[in-house]
N, C-alpha and C positions, 0 to 999 in steps of 0.2 A: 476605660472604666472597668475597674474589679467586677466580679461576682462572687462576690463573696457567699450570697447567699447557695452558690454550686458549691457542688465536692469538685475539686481538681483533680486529674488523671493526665499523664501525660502517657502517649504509648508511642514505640519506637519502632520505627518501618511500617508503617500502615499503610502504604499506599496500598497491600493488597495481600494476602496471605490470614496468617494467624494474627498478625497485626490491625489488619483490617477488621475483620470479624471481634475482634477485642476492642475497638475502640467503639466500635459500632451497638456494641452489647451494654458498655460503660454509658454511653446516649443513652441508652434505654433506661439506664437504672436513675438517671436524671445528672449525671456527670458533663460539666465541662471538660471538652478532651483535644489538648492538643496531639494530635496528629505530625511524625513525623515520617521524612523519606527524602529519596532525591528525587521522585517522577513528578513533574507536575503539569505535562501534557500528553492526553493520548496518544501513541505512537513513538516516544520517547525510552518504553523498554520493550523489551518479547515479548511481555507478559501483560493484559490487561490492567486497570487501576493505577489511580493516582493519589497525591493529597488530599487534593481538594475534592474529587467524587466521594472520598471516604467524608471526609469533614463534614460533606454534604448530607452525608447516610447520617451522620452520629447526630445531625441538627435536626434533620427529618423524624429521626429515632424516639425523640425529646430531651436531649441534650444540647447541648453546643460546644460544637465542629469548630477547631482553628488551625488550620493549617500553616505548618513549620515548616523550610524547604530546611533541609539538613544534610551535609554529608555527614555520618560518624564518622567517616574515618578520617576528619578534619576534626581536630579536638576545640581548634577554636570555634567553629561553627557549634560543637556540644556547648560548649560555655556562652554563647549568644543565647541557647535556648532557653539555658535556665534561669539567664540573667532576663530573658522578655519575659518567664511564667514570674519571676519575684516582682518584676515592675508593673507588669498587670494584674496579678493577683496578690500574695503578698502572701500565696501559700501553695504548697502541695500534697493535695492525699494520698494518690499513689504513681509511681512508676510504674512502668512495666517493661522494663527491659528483653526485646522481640527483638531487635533488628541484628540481623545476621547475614552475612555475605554468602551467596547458595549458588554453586557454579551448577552449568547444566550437567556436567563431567560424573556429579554427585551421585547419581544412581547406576552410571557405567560401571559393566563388570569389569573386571581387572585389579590389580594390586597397584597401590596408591601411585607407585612410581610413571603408571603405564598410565595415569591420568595427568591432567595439564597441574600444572605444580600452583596455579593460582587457588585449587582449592584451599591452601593454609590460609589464604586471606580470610576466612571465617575465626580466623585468631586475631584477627585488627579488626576486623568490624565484624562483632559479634562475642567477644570477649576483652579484647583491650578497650574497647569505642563502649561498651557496658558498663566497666572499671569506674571509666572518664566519665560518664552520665550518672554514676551513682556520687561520686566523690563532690560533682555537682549540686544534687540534690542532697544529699545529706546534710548541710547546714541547716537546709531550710525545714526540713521535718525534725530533725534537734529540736531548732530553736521553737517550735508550736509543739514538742513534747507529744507528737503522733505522727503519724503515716505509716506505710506500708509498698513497700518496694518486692518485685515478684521477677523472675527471670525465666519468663519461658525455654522448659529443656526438654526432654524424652529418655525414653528408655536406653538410647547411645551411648548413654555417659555410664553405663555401666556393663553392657554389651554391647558385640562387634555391631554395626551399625553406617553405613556407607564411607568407613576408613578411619582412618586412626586423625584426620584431622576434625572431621566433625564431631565424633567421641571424645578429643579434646577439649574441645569446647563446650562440649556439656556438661562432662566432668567441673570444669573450670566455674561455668555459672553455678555447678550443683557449691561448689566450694565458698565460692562467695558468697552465698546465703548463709553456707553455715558461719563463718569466720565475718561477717558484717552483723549478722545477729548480736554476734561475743559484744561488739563495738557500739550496738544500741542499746543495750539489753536495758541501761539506765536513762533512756533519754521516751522509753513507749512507742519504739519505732520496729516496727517488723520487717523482717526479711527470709524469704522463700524461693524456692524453687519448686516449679508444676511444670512434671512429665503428663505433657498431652499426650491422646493416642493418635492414630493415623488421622489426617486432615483435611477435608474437603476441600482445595482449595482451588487454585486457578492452572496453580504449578501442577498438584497432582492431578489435575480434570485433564493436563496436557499430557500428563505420565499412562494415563488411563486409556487416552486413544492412541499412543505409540505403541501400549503393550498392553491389548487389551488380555489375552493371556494369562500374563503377569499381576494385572490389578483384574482379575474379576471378579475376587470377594471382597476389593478392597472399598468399594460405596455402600455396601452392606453394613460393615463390620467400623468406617470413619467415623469420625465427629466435627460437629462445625465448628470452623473457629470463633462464632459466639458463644459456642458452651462455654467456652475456658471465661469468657470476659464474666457471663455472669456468677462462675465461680469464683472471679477476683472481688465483685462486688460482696459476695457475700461471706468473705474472708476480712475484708475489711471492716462489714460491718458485723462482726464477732467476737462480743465481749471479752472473750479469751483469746484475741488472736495471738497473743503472747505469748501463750504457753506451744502454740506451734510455728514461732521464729526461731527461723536457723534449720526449718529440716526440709525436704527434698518433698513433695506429696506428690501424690498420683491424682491426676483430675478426675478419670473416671470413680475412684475411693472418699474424695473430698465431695462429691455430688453427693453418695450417702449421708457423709455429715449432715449438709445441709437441704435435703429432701429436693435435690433438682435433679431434673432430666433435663436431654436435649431437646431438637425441635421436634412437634409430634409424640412428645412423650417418650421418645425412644432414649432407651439405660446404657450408654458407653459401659463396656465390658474394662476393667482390668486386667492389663499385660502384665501382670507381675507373674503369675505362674509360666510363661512360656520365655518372658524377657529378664525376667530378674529382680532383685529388692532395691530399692535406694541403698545409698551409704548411709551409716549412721554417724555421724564425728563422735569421735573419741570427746569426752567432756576434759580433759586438763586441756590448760590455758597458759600457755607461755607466753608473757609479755619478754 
């Protein structure tokens, strides 16, 4: 049975990260959210969180939670997903393309070479497997003349940033916003990119007690990964959100817009003065 009467959200890797926290935040704003990932039993990865506990959270939230098992970097599995959101529902609001392949390799020092060469797989799952889910979904927000597609990035993509593969990739998702904008611009469909800042999450609470050192301003100075979801909510629902498809924003900047804090009232700081500015694209259009 549809629900129609929900806003659609589909968010990608949620079993636990910035993923999580985004799907979780989208419950709250009264979103149906399918929930992707491949864990779907505890003990299954390093890392705490699964599907279905997310799913759980975002039903708990006052949403509802459906959990997808997904590998991305099986295309055919992406195309199962969005053929079950069109046959259950018969629409989508937004994506939110998260799911990224993140070796533990990623925060060791050294030069890329002297790490295990599996980090590039954040270019198949986390940019090509993003590609594959947008090319997906794209029909479906055409054809109902709205939605809003978002690709969680960071300051990487334009400074050095744990190697030249995961800078790739962010660069990459920053590019697809711009150049998928070009491609909607006539159909009411948006598309962005949002540089979070540092993440409270489960991965960096583990980075935290390896190096307490190293992160001990970084719980201070983080943000949860529900800030970013209720920033997607209220980017969608902004009458103008067209006028800001196709650009790269700062999540902590995009809060000002629209008068939110994080949990506690606490104000995410912008990294732009120490990290750097977005790209801006060049406006000519080469077909």
């Amino acid at each position: 049975m549809g629900m129609t009467d929900k806003r659609i959200a589909v968010v990608t890797g949620a079993s636990r990260g910035a993923g999580r926290g985004i799907a979780i935040a989208l419950g709250r704003e009264g979103y149906a959210v399918y929930v992707t990932g491949r864990t779907q039993n505890p003990g299954e990865a390093d890392l705490p969180g699964t599907i279905h506990e997310t799913a759980r959270e975002v039903t708990d939230s006052g949403g509802h939670g459906i959990a997808v098992a997904c590998d991305h970097a099986d295309d055919a599995q992406i195309a199962a997903l969005f053929a079950q959101v069109e046959r259950e529902q018969g629409r989508l609001d937004i994506l939110v393309n998260n799911v990224a392949h993140i070796h533990d390799h990623l925060i060791e020092p050294g030069g890329f070479w002297e790490k295990s060469i599996d980090l590039v797989k954040i270019l198949d799952v986390g940019l090509r497997s993003q590609y594959i889910a947008c090319w997906h979904a794209a029909p479906l927000m055409a054809r109902q003349k709205s939605g809003l597609i978002v690709f969680t990035s960071s300051f990487g993509s334009v400074c050095y940033m744990h190697g030249p593969a995961y800078g790739a990739q962010k660069a990459g998702v920053d590019k697809f916003a711009a150049d998928m904008a070009v491609d909607f611009k006539d159909y009411n469909v948006a598309a962005v990119s949002i540089w979070m800042g540092m993440l409270m999450t489960e991965r960096s609470k583990r980075a935290t007690e390896l190096r307490p050192d190293q992160y001990r301003d970084f719980a201070a100075m983080a943000e949860t990964p529900e800030f970013t979801g209720h920033l997607i909510a209220a980017l969608a629902a902004d009458p103008d959100i067209m006028s800001l498809s196709g650009q790269t924003l700062i999540g902590a900047e995009l809060a000002d817009r629209y008068g939110l804090t994080d949990a506690g009232g606490k104000k995410p700081i912008s990294h732009r003065p120490f990290l750097g500015d977005p790209r801006v694209a060049h406006p000519a259009v080469v077909r």
